[in-house]
C-alpha atoms as an extended CHARMM CRD file, in Angstrom:
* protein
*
        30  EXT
         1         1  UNK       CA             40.8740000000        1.4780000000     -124.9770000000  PROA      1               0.0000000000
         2         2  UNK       CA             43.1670000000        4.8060000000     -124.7070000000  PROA      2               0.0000000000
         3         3  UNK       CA             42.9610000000        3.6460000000     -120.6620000000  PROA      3               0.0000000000
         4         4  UNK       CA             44.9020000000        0.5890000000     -121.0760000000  PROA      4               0.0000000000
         5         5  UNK       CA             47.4930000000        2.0730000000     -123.9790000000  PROA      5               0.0000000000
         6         6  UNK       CA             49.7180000000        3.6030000000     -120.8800000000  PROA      6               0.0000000000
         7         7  UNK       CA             49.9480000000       -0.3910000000     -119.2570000000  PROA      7               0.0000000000
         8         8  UNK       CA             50.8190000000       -1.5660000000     -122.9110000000  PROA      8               0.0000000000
         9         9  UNK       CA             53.2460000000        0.2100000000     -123.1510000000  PROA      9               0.0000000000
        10        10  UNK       CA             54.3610000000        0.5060000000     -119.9210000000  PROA      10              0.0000000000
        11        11  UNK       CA             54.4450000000       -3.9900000000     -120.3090000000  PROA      11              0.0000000000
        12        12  UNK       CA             56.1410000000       -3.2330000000     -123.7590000000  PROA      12              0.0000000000
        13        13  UNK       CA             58.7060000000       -1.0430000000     -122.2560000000  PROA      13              0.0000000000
        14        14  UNK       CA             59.6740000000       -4.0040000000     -119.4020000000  PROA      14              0.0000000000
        15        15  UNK       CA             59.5100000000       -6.7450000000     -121.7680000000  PROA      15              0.0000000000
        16        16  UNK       CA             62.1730000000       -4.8150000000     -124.4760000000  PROA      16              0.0000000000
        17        17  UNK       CA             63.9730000000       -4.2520000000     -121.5280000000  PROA      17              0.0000000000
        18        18  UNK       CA             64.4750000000       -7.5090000000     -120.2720000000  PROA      18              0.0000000000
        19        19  UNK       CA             65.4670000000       -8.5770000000     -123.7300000000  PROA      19              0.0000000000
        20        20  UNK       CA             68.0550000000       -5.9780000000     -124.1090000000  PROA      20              0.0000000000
        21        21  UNK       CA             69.3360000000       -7.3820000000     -120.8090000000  PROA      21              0.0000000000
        22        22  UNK       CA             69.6910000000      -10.8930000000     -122.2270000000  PROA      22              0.0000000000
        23        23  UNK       CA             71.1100000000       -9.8830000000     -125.1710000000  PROA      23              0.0000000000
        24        24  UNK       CA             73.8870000000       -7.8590000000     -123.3300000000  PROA      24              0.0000000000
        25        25  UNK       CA             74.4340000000      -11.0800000000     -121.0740000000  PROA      25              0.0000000000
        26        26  UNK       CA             75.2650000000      -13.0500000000     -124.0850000000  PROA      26              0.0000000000
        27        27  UNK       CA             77.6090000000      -10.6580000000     -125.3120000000  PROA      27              0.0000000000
        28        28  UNK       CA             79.1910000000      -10.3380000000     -122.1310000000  PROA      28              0.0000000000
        29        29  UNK       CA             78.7800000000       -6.3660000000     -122.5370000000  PROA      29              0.0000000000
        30        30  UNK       CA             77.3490000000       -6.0400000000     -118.3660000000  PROA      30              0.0000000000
């Protein structure tokens, strides 16, 4: 299980990331 925590979060990490980008889009912050 502690193998695959890195990919979580690694996954996690993208997935935030590409939400923060959407958000910023909407706000028209880019």
């Amino acid at each position: 299980m502690s193998a695959k925590k890195p990919d979580l979060l690694r996954d996690n990490e993208l997935i935030y990331g590409r939400l923060e980008m959407e958000e910023m889009k909407k706000k028209g912050n880019w």
